[in-house]
FIMARTOR-24801 format. One record per residue: residue in one letter; residue number from 1; x negated, y negated, z negated of N, C-alpha, C, O in turn. Coordinates in steps of 0.1 Angstrom, whole numbers, plus 5000, padded with zeros to 4 digits. Example, Ala and Ser with C-alpha at 12.3 -4.5 7.8 and 13.67 -1.06 7.14 Angstrom:
TORTI rest  nr n.xx n.yy n.zz ca.xx ca.yy ca.zz c.xx c.yy c.zz o.xx o.yy o.zz
TORTI    A   1 4868 5057 4922  4877  5045  4922 4868 5033 4922 4858 5033 4915
TORTI    S   2 4872 5022 4929  4863  5011  4929 4871 5000 4921 4866 4989 4920
***
This chain:
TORTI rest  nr n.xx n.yy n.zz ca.xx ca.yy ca.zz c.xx c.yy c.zz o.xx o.yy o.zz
TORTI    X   1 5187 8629 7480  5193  8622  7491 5208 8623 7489 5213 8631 7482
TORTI    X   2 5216 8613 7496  5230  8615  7494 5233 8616 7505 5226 8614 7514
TORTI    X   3 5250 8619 7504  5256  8624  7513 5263 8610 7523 5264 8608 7535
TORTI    X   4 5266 8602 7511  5277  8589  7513 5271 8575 7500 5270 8575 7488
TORTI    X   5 5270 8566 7509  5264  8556  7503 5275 8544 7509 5278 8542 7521
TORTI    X   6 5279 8537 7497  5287  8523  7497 5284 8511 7495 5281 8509 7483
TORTI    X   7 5285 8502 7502  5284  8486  7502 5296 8482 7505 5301 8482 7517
TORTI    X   8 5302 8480 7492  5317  8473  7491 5315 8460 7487 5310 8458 7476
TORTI    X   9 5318 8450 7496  5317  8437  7502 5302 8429 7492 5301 8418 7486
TORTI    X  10 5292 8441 7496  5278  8435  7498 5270 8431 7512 5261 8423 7511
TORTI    X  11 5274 8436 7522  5264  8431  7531 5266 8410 7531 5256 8402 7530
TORTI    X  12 5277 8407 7533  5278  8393  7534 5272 8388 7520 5277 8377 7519
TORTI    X  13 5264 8391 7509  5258  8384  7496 5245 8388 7496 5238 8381 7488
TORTI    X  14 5237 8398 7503  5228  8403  7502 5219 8393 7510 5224 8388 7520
TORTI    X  15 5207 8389 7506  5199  8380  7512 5192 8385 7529 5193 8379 7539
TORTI    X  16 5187 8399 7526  5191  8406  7539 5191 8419 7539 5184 8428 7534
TORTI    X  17 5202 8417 7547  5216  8431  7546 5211 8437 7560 5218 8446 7564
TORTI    X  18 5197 8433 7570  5193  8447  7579 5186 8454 7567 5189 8465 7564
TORTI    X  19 5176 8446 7560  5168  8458  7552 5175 8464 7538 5169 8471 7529
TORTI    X  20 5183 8463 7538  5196  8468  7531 5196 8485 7537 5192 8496 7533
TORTI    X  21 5204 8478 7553  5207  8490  7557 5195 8501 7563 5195 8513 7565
TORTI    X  22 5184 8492 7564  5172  8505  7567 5171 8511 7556 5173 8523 7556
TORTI    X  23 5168 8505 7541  5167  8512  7531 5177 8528 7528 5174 8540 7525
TORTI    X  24 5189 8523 7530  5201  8528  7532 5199 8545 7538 5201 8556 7532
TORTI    X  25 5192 8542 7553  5191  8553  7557 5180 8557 7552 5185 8566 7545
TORTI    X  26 5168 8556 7549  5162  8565  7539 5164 8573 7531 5158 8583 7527
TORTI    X  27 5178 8569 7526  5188  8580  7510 5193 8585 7515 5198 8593 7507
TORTI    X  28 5197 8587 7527  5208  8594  7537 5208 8612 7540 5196 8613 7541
TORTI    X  29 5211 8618 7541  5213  8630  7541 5213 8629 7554 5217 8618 7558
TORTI    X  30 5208 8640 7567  5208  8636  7584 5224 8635 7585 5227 8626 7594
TORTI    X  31 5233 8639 7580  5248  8638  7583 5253 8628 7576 5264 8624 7580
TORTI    X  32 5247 8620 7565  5254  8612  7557 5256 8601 7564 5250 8597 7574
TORTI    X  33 5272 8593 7554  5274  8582  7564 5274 8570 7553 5271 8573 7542
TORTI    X  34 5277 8556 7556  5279  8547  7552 5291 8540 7550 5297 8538 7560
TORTI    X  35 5297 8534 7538  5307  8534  7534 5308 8517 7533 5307 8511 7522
TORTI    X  36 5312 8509 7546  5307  8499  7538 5318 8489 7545 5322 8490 7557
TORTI    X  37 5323 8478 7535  5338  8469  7534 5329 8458 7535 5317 8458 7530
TORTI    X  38 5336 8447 7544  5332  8432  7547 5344 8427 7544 5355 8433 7545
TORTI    X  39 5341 8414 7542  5355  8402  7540 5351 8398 7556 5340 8398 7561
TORTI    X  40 5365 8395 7561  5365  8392  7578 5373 8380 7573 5379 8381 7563
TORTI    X  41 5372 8370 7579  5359  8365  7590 5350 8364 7581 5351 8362 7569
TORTI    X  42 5340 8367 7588  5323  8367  7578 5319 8352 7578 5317 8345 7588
TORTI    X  43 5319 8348 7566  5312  8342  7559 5299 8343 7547 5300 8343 7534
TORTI    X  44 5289 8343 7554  5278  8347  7542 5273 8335 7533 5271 8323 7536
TORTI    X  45 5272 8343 7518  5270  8334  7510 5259 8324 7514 5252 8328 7524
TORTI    X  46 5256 8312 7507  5241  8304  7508 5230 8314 7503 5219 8311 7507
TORTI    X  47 5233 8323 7497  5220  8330  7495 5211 8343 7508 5201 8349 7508
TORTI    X  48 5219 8341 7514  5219  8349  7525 5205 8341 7537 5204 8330 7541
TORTI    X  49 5199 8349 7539  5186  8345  7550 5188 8349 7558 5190 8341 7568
TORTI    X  50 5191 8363 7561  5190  8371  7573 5207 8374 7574 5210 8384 7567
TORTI    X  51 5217 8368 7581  5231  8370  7578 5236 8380 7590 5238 8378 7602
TORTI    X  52 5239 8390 7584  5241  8400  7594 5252 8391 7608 5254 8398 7618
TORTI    X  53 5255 8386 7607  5260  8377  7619 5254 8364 7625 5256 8355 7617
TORTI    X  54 5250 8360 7633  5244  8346  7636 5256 8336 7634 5268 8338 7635
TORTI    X  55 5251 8326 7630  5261  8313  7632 5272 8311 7641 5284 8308 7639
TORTI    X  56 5264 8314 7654  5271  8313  7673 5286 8327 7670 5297 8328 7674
TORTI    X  57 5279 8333 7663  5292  8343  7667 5300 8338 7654 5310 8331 7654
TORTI    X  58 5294 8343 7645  5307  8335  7636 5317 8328 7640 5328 8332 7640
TORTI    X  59 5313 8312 7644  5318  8300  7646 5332 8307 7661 5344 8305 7662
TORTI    X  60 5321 8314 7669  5331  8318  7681 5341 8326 7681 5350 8329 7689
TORTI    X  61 5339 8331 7670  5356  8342  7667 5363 8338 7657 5371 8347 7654
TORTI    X  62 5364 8325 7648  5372  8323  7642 5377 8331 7634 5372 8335 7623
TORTI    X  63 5389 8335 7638  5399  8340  7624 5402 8355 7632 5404 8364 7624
TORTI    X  64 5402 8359 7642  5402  8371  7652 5397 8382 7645 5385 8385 7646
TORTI    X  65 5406 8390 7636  5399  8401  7630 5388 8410 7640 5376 8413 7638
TORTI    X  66 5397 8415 7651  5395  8425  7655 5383 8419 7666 5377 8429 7672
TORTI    X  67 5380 8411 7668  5371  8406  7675 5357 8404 7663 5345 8407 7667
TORTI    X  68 5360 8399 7651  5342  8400  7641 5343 8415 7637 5335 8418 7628
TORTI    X  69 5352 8425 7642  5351  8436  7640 5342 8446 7650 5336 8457 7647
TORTI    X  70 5342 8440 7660  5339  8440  7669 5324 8439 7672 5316 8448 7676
TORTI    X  71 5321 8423 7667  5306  8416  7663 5297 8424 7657 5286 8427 7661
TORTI    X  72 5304 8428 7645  5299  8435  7632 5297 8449 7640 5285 8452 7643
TORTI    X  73 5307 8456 7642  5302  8472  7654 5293 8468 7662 5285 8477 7660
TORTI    X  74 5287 8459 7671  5276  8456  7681 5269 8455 7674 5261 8463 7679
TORTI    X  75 5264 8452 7664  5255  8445  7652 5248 8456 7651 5236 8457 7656
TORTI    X  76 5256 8467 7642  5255  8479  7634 5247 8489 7645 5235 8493 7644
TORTI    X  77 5255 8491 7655  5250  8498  7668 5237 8492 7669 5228 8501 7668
TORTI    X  78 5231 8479 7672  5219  8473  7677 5206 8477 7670 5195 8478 7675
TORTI    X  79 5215 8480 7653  5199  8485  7649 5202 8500 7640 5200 8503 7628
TORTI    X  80 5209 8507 7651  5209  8529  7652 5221 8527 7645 5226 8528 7656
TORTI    X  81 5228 8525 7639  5241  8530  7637 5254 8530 7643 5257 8520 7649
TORTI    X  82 5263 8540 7641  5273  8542  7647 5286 8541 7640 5290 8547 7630
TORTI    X  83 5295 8532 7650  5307  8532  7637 5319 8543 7639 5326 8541 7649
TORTI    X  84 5321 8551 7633  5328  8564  7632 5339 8558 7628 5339 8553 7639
TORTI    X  85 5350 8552 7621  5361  8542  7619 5363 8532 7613 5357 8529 7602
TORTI    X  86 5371 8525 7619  5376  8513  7607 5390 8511 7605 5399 8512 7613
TORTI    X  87 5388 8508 7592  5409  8503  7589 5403 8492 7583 5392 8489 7579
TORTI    X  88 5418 8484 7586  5417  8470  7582 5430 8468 7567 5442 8469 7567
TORTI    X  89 5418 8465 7552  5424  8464  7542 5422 8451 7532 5411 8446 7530
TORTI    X  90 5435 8446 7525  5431  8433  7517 5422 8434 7512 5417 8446 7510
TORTI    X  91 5415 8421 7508  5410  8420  7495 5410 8410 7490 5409 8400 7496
TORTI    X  92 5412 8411 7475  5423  8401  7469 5412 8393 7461 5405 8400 7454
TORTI    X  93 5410 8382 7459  5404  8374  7454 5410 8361 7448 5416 8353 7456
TORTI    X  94 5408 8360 7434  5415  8347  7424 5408 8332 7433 5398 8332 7440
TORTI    X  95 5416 8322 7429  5411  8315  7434 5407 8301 7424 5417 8295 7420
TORTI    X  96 5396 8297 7421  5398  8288  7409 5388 8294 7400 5378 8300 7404
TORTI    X  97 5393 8292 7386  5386  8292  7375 5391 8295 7368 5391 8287 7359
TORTI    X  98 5399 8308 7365  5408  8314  7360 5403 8323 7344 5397 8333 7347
TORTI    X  99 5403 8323 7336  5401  8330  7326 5404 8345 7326 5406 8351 7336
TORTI    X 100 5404 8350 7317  5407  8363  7314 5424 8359 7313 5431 8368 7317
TORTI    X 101 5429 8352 7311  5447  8354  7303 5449 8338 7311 5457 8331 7305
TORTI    X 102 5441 8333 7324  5447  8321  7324 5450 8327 7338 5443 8336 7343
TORTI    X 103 5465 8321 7346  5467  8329  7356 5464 8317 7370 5469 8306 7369
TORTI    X 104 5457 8321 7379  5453  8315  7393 5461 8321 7400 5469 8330 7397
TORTI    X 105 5457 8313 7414  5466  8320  7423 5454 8331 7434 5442 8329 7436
TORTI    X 106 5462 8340 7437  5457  8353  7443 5456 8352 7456 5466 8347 7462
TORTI    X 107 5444 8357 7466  5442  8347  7480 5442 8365 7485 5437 8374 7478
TORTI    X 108 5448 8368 7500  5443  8379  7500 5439 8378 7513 5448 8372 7520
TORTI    X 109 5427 8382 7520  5419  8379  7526 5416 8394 7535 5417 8404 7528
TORTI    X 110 5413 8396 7548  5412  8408  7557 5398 8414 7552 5390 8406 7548
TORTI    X 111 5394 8426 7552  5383  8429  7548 5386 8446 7560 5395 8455 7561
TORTI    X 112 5371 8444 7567  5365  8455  7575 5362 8468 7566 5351 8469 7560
TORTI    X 113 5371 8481 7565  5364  8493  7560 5358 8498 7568 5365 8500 7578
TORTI    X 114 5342 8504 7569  5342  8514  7583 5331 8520 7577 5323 8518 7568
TORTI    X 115 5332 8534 7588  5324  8545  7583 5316 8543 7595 5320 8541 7606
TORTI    X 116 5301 8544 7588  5288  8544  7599 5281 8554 7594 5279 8557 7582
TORTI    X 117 5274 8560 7607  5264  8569  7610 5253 8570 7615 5254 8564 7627
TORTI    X 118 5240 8575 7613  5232  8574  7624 5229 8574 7638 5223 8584 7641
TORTI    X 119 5233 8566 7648  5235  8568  7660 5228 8582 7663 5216 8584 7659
TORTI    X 120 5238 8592 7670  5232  8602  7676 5228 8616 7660 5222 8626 7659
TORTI    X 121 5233 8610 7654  5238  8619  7642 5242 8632 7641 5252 8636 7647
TORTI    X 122 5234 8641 7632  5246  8654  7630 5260 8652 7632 5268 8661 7630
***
């Protein structure tokens, strides 16, 4: 079992990111937490079935970090987990078709860090 398990900006690509996170807690240690970064505003890829956000909320919070931060915390809570904190940090992504030595331009984008726990957790 582990202590600390990370999804650094996997839940938004994962086809579905609840059975992600049930899996998740199965590896968990009763104290362990979850380490896990989103690009805000959520946009999930097309590969995505089950998008940890519905459409309706997406569309309705626009560009409002702290409000799909918000979404994403109700979410997490709805099925046992608890969010113990979040900071709000870039993430920088090329934009284009950039090579190894060809230079693009650099997009930097809000991304959700937050530590989650099992609701009602050690």
């Amino acid at each position: 079992y582990f202590h600390v398990i990370s999804f650094l900006n996997v839940l938004d690509r994962v086809t579905d990111p609840f059975s992600l996170l049930a899996q998740a807690e199965q590896l968990l240690t009763p104290d362990g937490v979850l380490v896990i970064a989103l690009p805000l505003p959520y946009h999930p890829t097309p590969a995505v079935i089950r998008p940890l956000l519905n459409s309706t909320s997406s569309a309705r919070v626009g560009e409002e970090f702290e409000v799909q931060v918000g979404l994403v915390s109700e979410t997490l809570e709805g099925v046992g987990w608890e969010v113990l904190s979040v900071a709000r940090a870039p993430y920088l992504c090329q934009i284009g078709e950039g090579g190894l030595f060809r230079q693009t331009p650099i997009l930097a984008l809000d991304s959700a860090v937050m530590v989650v726990g099992r609701r009602g957790g050690a």
